[in-house]
N, CA, C and O of each residue as an XYZ file, in Angstrom:
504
protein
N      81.652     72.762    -53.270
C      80.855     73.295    -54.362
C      79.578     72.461    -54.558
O      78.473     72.915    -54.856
N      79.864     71.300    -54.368
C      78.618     70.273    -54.579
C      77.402     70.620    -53.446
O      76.182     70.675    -53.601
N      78.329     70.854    -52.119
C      77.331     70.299    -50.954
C      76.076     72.146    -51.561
O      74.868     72.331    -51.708
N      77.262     72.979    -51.696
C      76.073     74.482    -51.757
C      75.093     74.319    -52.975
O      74.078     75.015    -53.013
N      75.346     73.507    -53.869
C      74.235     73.472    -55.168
C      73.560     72.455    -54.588
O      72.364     72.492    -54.879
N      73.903     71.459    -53.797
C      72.639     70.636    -53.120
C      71.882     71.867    -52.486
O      70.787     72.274    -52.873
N      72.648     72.414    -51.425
C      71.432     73.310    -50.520
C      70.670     74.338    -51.177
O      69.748     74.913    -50.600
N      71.036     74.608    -52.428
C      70.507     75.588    -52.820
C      69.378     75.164    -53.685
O      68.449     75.961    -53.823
N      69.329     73.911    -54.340
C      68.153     73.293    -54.715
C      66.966     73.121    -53.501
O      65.775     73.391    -53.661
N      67.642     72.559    -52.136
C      66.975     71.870    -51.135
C      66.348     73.487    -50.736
O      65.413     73.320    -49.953
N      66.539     74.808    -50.988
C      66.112     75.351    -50.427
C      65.790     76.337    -51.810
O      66.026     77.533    -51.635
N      65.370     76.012    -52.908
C      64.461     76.265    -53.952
C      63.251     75.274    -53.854
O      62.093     75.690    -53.888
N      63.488     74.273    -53.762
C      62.523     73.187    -53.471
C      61.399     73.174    -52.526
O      60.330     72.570    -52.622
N      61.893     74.064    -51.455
C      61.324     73.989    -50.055
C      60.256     75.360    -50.164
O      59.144     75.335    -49.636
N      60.795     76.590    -50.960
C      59.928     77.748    -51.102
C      59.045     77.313    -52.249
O      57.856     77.626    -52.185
N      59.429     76.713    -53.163
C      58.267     76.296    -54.145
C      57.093     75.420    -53.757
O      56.038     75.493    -54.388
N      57.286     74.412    -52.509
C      56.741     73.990    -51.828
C      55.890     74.177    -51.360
O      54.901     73.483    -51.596
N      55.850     75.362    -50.329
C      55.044     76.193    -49.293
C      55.280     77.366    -50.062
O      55.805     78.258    -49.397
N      55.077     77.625    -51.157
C      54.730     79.046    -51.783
C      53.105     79.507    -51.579
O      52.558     80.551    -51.933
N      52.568     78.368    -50.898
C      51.118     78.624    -50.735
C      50.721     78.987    -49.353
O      49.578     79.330    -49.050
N      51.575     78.909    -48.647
C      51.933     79.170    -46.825
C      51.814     80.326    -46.451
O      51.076     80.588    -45.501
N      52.515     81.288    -47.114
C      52.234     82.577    -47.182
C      51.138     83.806    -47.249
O      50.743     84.705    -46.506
N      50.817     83.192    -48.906
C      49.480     83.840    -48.817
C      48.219     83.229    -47.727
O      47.361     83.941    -47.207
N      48.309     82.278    -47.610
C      47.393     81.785    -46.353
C      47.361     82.120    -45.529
O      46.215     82.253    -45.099
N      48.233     82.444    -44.811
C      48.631     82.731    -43.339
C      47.756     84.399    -43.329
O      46.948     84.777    -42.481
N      48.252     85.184    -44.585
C      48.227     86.212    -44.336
C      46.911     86.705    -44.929
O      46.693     87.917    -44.923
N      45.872     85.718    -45.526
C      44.781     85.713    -45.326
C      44.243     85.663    -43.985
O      43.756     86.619    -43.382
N      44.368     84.472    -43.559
C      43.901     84.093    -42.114
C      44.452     85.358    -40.953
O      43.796     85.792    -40.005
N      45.328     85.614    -41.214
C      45.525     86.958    -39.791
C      44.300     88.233    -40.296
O      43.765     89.001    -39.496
N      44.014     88.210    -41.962
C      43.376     89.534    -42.039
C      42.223     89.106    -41.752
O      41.427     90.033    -41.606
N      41.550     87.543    -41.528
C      40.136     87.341    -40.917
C      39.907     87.958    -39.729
O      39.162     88.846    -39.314
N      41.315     86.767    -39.007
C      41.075     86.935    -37.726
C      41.136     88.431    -36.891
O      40.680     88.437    -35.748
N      41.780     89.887    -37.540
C      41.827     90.734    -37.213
C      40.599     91.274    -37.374
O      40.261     92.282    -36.755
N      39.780     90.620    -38.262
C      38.828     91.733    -38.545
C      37.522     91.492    -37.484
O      36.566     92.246    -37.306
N      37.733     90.532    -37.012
C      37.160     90.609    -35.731
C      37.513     91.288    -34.770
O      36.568     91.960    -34.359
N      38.585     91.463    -34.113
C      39.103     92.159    -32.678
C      39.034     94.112    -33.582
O      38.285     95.016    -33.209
N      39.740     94.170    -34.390
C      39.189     95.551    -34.573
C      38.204     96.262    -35.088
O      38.304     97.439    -35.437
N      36.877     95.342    -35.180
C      35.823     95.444    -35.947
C      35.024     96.556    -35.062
O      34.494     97.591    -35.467
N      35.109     95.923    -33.433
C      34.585     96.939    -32.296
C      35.253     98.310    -31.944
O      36.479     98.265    -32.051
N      34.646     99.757    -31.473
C      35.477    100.258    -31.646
C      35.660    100.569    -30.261
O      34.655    100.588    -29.550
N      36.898    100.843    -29.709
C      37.798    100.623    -28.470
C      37.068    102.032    -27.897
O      36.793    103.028    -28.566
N      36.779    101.758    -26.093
C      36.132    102.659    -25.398
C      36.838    103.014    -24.112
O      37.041    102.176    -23.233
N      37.160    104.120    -24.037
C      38.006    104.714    -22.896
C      37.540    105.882    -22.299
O      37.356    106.923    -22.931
N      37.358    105.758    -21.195
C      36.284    106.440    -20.425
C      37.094    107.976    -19.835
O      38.266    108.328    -19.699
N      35.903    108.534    -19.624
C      36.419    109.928    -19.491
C      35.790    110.138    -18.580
O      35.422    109.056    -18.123
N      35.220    111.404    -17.684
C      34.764    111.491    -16.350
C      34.224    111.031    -15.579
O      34.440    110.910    -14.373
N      32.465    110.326    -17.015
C      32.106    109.617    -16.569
C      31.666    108.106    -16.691
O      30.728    107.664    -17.354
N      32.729    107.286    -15.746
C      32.553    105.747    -16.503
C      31.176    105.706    -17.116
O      30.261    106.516    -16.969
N      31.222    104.197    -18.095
C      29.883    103.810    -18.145
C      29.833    102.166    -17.456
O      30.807    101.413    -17.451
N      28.610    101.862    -16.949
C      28.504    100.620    -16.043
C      27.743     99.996    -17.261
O      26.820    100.490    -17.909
N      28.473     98.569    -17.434
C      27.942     97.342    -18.238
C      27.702     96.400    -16.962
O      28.359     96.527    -15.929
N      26.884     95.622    -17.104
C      26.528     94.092    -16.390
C      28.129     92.708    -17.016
O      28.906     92.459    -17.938
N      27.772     92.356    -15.915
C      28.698     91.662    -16.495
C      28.600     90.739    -17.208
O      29.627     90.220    -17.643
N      27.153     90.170    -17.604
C      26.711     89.017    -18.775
C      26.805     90.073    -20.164
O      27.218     89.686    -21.257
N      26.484     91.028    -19.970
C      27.581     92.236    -21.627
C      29.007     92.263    -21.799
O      29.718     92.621    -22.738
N      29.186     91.915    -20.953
C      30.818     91.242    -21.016
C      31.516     90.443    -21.450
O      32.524     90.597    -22.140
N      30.873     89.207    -20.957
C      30.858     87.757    -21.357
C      31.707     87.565    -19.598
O      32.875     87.192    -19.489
N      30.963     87.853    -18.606
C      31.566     87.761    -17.331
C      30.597     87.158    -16.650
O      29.406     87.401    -16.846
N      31.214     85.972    -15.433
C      30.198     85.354    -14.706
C      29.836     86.174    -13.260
O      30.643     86.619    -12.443
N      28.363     86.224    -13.221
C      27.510     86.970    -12.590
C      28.144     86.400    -10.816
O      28.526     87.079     -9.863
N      28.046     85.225    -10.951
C      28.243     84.831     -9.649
C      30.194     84.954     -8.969
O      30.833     85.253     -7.959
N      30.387     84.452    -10.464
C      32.163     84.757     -9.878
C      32.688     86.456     -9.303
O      33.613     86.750     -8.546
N      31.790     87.258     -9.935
C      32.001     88.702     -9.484
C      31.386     88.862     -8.275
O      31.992     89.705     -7.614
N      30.055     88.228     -7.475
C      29.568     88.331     -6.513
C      30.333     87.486     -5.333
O      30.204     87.593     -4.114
N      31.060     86.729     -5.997
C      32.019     86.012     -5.295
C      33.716     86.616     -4.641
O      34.509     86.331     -3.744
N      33.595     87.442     -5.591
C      35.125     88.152     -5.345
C      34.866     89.576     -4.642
O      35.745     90.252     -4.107
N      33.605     89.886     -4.729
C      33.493     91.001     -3.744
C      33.178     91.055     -2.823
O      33.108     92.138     -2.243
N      32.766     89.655     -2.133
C      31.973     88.647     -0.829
C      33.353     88.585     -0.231
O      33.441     88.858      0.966
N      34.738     88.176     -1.074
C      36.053     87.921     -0.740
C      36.388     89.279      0.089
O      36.534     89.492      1.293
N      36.445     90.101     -1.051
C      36.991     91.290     -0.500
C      36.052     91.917      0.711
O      36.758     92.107      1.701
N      35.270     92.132      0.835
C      34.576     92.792      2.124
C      34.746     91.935      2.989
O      35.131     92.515      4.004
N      34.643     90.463      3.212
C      34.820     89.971      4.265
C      36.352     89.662      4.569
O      36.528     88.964      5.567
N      37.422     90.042      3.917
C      38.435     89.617      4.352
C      39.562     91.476      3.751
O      40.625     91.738      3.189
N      38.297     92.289      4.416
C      39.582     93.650      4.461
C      40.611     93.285      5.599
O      40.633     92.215      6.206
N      41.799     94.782      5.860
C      42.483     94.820      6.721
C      41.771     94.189      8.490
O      40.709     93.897      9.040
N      43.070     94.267      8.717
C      41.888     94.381     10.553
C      42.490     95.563     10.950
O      41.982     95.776     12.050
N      43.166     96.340     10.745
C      43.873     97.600     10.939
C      42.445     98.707     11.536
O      41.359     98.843     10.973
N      42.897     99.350     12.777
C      41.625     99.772     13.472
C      41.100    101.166     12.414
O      41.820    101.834     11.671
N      39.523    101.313     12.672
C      39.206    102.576     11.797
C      39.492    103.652     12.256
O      39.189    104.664     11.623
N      39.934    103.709     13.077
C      40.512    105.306     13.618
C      41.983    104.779     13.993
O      42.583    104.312     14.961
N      42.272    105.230     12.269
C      43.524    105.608     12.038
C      45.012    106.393     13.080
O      46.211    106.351     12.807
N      44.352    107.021     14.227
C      45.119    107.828     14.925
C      45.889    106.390     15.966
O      47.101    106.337     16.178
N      44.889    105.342     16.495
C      45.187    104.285     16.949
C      45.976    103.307     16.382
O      46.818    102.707     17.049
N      45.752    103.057     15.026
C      46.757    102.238     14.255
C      47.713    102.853     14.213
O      48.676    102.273     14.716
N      47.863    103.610     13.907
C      49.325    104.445     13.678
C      50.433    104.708     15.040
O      51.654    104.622     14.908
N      49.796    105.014     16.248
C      50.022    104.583     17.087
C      50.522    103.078     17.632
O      51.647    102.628     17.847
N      49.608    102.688     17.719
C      50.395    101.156     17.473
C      51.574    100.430     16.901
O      52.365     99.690     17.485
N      51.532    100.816     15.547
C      52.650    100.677     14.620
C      54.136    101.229     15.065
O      55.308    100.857     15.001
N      53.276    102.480     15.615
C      55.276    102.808     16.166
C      55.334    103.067     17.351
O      55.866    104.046     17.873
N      54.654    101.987     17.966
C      54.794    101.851     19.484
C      56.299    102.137     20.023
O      56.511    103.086     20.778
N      57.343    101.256     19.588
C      58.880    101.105     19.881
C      59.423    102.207     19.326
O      60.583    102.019     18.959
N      58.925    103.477     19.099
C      59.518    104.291     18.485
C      59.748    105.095     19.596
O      58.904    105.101     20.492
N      60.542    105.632     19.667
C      61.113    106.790     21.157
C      60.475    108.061     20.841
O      60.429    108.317     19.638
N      59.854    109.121     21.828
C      59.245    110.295     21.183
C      58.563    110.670     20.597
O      58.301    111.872     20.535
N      57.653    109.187     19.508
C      57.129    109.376     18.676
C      55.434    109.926     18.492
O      54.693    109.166     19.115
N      55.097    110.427     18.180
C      53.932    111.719     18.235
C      53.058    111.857     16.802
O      53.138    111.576     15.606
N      52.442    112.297     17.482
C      51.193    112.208     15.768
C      50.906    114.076     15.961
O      50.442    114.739     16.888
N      51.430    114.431     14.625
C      51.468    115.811     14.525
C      50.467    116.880     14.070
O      50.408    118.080     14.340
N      49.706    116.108     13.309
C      49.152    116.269     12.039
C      47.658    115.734     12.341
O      47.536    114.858     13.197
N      46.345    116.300     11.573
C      45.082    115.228     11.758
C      45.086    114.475     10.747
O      45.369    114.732      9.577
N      44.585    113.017     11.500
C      44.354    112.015     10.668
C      42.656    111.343     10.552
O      41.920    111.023     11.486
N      42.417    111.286      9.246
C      41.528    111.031      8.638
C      41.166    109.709      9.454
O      41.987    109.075     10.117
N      38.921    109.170      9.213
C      38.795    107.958      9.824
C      39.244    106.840      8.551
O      39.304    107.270      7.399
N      39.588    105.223      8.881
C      39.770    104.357      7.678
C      38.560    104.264      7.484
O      37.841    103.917      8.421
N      38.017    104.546      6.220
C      36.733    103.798      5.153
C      36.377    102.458      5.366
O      37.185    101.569      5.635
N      35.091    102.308      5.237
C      34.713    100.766      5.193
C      35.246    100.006      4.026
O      35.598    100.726      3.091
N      35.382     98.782      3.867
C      35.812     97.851      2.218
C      35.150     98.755      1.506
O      33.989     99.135      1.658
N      36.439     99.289      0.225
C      35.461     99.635     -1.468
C      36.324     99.256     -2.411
O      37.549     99.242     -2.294
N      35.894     99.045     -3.052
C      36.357     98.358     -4.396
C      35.550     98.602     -6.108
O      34.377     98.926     -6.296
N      36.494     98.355     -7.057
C      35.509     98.024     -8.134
C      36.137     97.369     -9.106
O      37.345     97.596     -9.176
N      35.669     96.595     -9.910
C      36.076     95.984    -10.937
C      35.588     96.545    -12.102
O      34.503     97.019    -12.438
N      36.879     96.337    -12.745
C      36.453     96.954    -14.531
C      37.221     95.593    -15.351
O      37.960     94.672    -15.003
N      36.478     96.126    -16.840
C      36.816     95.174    -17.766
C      36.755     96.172    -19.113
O      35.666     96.367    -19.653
N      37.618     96.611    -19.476
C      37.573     97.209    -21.113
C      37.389     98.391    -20.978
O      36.859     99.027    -21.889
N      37.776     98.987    -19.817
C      36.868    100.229    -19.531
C      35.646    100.550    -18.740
O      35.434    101.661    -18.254
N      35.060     99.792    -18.661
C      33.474     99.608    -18.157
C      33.296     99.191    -16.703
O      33.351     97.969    -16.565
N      33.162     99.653    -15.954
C      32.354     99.306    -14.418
C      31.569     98.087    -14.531
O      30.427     98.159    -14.982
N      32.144     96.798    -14.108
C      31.333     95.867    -13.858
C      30.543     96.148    -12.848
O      29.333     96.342    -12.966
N      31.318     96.194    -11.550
C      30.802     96.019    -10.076
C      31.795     96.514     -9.141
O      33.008     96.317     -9.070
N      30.780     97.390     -8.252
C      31.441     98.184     -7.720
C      30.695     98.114     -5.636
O      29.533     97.967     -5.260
N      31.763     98.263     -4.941
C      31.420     98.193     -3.437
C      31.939     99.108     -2.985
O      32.981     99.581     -3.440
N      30.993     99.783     -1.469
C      31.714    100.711     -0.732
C      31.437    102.028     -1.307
O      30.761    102.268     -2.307
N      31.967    102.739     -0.643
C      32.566    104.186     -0.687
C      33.498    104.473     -1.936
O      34.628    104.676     -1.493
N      33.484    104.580     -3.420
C      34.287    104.245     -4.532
C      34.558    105.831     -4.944
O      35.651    106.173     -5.395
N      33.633    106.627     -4.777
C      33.886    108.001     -4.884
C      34.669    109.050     -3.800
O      35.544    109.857     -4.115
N      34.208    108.859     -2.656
C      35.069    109.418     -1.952
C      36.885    109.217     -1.499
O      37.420    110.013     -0.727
């Protein structure tokens, strides 16, 4: 009986305490929200829209850097597809290409951020 009227002080004590914790906190989340939903959210429909990437808050060179990556280090897989494929199932008994096959595309790529077309390489439409 003793030890629960201790805890029950120790934990009257403790909310009277930080009775000010609360409302704070829940000040501070309604600041900090009112930044992130202050902008209003953009989702693209047929036709993207292209931002730069310093409207972003994106580095100019790190994007010229990752698309330097990607073009110079595509597949090595041959562009006429009828040959790769071939290849691939060399050990296959009987095996035959039935069907026409399309040529492989040069590197394309694009990067987005929020919706928005940073930067884009290649053939991205077709």
């Amino acid at each position: 009986m003793a030890e629960e009227i201790f805890i029950k002080i120790i934990i009257l004590k403790s909310m009277t305490t930080y009775n000010w914790l609360r409302p704070f906190l829940v000040f501070l989340l309604s600041i900090a929200s009112c930044g992130v939903y202050s902008q209003e959210p953009y989702y693209p429909d047929t036709v993207w829209q292209i931002k730069k990437p310093a409207e972003l808050k994106m580095n100019q060179q790190i994007i010229d850097s990752a698309i330097s990556f990607a073009v110079h280090n595509e597949t090595k897989t041959d562009y006429d597809l009828r040959v790769a494929d071939l290849k691939a199932y060399v050990n296959e008994p009987g095996y035959k290409i039935i069907g026409p096959m399309k040529p492989r595309g040069k590197p394309a790529g694009i990067i987005l951020k929020n919706g928005y077309i940073v930067a884009q390489w290649g053939d991205v439409i077709g």
